[in-house]
N, C-alpha and C positions, 0 to 999 in steps of 0.2 A: 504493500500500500504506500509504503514511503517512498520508494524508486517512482509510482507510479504520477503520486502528487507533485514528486521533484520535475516528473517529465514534463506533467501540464504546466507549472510555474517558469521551468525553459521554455516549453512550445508558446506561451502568453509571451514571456518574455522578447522571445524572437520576433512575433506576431508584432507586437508592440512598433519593435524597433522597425520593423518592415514599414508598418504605418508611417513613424517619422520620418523615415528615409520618403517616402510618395509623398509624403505633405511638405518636405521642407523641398521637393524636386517642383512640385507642384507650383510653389510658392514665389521658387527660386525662377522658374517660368512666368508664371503672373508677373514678378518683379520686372523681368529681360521684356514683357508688353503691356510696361505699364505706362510705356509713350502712345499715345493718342495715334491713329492711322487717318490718313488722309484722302479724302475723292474731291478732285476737283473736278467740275466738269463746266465744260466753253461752249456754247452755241455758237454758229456763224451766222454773223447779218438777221439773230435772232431781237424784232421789236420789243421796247419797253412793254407795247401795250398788247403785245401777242399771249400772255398767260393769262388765265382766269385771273388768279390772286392781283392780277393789277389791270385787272377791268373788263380782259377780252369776254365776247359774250358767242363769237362764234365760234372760238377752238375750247374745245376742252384739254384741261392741264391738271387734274384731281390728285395727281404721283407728288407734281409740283404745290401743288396748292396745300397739300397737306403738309410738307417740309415747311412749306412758311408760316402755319400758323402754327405746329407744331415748335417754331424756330423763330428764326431771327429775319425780317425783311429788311432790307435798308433801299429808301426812297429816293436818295441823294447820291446814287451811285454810278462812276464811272467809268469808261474804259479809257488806257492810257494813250488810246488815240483815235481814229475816226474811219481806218481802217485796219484790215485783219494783222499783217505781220507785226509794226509797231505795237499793236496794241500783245499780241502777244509774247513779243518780246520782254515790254514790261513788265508781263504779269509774272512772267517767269524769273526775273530776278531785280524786281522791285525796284528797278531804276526807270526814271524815265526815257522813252527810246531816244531820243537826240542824244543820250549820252551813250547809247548802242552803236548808233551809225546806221538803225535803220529806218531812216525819213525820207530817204531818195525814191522805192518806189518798193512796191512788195515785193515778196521773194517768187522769182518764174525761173523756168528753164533756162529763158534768152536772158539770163542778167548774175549777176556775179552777186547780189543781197545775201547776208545769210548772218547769221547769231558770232561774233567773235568767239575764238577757243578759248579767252582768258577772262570772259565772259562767267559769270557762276550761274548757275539757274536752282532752281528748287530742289531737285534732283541730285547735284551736285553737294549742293550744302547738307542734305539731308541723310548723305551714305557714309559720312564717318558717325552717324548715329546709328546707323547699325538698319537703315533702312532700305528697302530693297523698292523698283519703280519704275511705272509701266507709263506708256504713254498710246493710246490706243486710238488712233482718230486722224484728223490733219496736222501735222509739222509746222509747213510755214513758213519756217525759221529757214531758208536752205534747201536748194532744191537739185544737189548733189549727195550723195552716198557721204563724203567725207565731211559734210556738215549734219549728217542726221542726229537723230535723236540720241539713239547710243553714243555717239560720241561726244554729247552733252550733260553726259550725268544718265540716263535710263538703263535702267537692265535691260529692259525689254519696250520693244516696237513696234507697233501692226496699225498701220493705216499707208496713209499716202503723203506724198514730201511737198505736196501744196492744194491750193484749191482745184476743185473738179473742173471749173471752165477752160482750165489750161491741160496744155497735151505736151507732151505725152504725159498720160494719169496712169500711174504703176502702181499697183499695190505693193505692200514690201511685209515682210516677218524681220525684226531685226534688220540687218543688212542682204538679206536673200530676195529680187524681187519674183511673186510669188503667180501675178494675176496680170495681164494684159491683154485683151482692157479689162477695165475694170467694171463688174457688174454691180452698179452704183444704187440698184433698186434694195438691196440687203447691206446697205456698208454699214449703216445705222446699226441694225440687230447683231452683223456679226464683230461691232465695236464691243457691243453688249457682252456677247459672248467671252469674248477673249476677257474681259473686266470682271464677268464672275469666275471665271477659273484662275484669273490672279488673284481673285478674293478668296478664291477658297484655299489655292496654295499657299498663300501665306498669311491665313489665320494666326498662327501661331509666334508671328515676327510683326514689326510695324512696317508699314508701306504706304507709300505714296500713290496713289495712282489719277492719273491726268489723264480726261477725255474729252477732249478739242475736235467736237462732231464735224465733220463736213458740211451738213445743212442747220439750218434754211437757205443757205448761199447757194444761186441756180448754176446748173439748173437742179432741177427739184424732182426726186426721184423717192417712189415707196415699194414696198414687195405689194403683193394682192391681198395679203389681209389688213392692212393701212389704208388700201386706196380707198377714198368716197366716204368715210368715215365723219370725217370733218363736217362741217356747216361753211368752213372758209373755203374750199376748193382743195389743189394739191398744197399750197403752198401750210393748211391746214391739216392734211394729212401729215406732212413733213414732222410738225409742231407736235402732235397727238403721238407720233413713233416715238419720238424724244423722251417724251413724257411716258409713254410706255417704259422704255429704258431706265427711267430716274426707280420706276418700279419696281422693276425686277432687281433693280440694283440694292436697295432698299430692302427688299424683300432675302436677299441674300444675306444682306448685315444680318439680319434678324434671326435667321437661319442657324446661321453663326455664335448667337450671340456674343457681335460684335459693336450692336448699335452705342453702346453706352461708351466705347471706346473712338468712336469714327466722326468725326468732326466731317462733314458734306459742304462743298458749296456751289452753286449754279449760279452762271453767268454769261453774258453775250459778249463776244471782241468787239463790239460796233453797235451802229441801231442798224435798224434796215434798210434795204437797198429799194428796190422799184415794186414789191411787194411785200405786206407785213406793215404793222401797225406802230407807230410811234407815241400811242395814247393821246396825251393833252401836248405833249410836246412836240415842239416846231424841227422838221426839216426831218431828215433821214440821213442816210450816213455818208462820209467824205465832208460834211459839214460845220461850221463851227457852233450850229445853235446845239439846243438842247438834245433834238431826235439824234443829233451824230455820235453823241459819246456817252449818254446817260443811260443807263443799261441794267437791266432785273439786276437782283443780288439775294441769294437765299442763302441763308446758314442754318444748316442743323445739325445739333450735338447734344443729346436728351441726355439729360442729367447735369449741363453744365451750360449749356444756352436754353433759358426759359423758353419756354411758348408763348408766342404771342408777343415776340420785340416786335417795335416796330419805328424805324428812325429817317428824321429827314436831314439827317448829320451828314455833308458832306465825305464823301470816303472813294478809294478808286484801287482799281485792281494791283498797281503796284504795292497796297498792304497787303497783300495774301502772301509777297515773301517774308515779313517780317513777321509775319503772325506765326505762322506756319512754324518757321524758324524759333522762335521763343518758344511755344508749345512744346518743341520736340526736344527741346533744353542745349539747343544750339549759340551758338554767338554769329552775329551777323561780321560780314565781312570790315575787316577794319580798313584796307588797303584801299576803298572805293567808297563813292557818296551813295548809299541807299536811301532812295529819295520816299520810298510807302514804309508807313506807321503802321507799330501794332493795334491794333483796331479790334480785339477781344474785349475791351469795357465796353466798346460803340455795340459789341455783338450781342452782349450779358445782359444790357440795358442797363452800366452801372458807366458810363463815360458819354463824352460828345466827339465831334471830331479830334484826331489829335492835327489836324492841319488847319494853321491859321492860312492858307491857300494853297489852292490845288490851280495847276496850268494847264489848259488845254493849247491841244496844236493842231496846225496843218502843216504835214510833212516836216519841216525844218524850222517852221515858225510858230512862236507864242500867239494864239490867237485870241486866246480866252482867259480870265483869272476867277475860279470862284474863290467866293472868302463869306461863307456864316449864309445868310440871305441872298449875299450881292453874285452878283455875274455881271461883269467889264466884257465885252467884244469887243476889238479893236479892228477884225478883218473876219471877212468868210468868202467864200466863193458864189458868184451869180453870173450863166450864161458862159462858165468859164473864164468869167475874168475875176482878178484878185479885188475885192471892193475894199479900202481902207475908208476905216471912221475914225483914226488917231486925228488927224489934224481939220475936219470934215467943218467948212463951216457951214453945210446945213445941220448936223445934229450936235454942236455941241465941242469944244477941245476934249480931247481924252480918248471916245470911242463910247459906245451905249453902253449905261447901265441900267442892267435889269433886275427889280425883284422880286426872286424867286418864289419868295415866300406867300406875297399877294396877286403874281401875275408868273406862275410855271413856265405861262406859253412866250414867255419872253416876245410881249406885244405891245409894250409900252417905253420909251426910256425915259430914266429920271438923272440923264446928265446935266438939265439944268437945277433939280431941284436938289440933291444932293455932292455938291461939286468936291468936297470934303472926303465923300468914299471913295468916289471917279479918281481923286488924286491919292488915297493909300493904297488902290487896287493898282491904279500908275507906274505907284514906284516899286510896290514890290513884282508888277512885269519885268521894268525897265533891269533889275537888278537880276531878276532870274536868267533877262535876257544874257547882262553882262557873264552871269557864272555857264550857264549852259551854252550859250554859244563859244564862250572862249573852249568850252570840254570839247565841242566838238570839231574845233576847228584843225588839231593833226590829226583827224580822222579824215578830213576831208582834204587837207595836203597828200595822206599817204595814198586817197584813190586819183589823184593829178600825175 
């Protein structure tokens, strides 16, 4: 009997230890992913006013609508330019693009455009944390093999090296091209696809994953169970696929039980082009008004971004790198200007902007300044020509200002009633101009 109770007292004992050993491995695991995972995802030439949750009444968007009220909407938000590459450029390493060098013209076949090597992007900063990062959709950035994605920070690659209007359109795996042509009716779902088996491969690690859709930008292409769906035509079917996507994406987290971990965010590189909705705001994209760069913004992170923010705090894509960054318990680059704030209070509902002004541009130039309320336009384009309102003596010295807060649709100017702001929005141009233009001017010696 006493050998016997000696053995149960060993066999517990062992048992025991077994236990601590799984729970402190376990532990020791939860510890290694107890950095937050990231989705970003980009629409092209996707309108302000194209989701349900900010008005549309003929596309349905219920995947996305429910991230924003579950989450965090921000009302005041930008893209860091007016079209797709600049603006993507920034988002990816939170600099504004004139300090990239890419304001000369997007990235195509026929043109040498493309992301600098010594360049950091999200991806890049992100993989001495131990993070691993797909990017699954359009590029953009570089429309050569030795500029792609992998060679920018990605583990991994599956989409195409620019927008669909331009040819040759190749599909690519990594650096292997895979598809020619490209059957543009399924790129959407099978972006999807490749997005949940990264999700599911690396549950167990943190990751980044970026998905910079090819549409709403034409042409506009769905499979047969998408088509006619819509109330808007195709270009609403486009919208409803997406939205389908943010679903199944979603529905993965959950699967996983990873939602409480995965910080979401949706966004447009632009407003819209010759189709798709700009809501209450003026013009559409390539523009300096509001439809050109003012852009949805959804965050969701249950458990740590309430339900239900909802802000008209100025903010723009180039914070996604420093947020992101700080989250993941990184240090931002010291050796370069990162010009986007962390913007996690603005998301919480516990902060305001952190930018006492943000710059809009056309291509190489300062076009725009917001700052709280106000928005300064100095220039935009009409009929193709550059119209300047800087020295304009029919509206006024300075260039129109608009406020946002009582007139969105930027329909009114009050350069002669407030001449006070016209001149602090002035100078903090005039002085952005001096610091960003001088950045980028051996950029533009080295292409002479």
């Amino acid at each position: 009997m006493t050998d016997y109770l000696g053995y149960r007292k060993r066999s517990i004992v062992f048992l025991l230890t077994l236990i601590g050993f799984v729970l402190i491995g376990n532990s020791e695991a939860r510890a290694q992913n107890s950095q937050p995972n990231f989705i970003v995802v980009m629409a092209d030439d996707l309108g302000y006013g194209d989701l349900g949750i900010y008005g549309s009444r003929l596309i349905k968007t219920p995947n996305l609508d429910r991230l924003a009220l579950n989450g965090a909407r921000l009302d005041s938000f930008y893209s860091s330019a007016n079209v797709c590459t600049a603006a993507r450029g920034g988002l990816l390493t939170g600099r504004y693009p004139i300090r990239l060098d890419l304001v000369s013209d997007v990235a195509r076949p026929t043109n040498d455009v493309h992301l600098a090597a010594e360049e950091i992007t999200i991806a890049e900063a992100l993989r001495p944390l131990g993070y691993r990062s797909a990017l699954f959709g359009k590029w953009h950035l570089g429309s050569r093999l030795e500029w792609s994605p992998t060679d920018n920070g990605f583990d991994e690659f599956y989409g195409v090296l620019h927008s669909n209007d331009m040819t040759p359109l190749e599909l690519y795996r990594d650096e292997q091209m895979i598809e020619d042509p490209v059957d543009q009716t399924t790129l959407t779902e099978r972006y999807t696809g490749e997005a949940l088996r990264f999700i599911e491969e690396n549950q167990d690690n943190p990751f980044f994953l970026y998905i910079p859709h090819s549409f709403p930008h034409v042409p506009l292409f769905v499979s047969p169970r998408f088509d006619g769906r819509s109330d808007a035509g195709l270009y609403g079917d486009v919208v409803e696929t997406i939205d389908w996507s943010m679903g199944a994406i979603v529905d993965k987290l959950e699967e996983l039980n990873l939602t409480e971990n995965t910080l979401i965010v949706f966004t447009s590189d632009n407003g819209p082009w010759f189709e798709g909705s700009s809501g209450i705001y003026r013009n559409r994209k390539g523009s300096s008004w509001e439809g050109g760069q003012r852009v949805p913004f959804i965050a969701s992170w249950p458990g740590t971004i309430p339900a239900g923010v909802v802000s008209d705090e100025p903010a723009m894509n180039i914070d996604i790198f420093p947020t992101l960054i700080n989250l993941a318990g990184g240090d931002l680059p010291s050796d370069r200007s990162i010009d986007g704030k962390d913007i996690l209070p603005l998301l919480t509902g516990n902060g305001g902007s952190p930018h006492d002004a943000l710059f809009l541009f056309n291509n190489d130039r300062i076009v725009g300044v917001r700052s709280g309320r106000w928005k300064l336009v100095v220039e935009t384009r009409y009929r193709a020509a550059l119209n300047s309102f800087e020295h304009s003596t029919y509206y006024g010295p300075g260039g129109l200002l608009f406020d946002l807060q009582t007139d969105p649709s930027e329909t009114y100017s009050y350069t002669r009633e407030y001449p006070e702001v016209v001149q602090r929005l002035r100078e903090q141009l005039l002085q952005a101009r001096e610091e960003l233009e001088a950045a980028a001017l051996p950029q533009m010696w080295n292409r002479l």
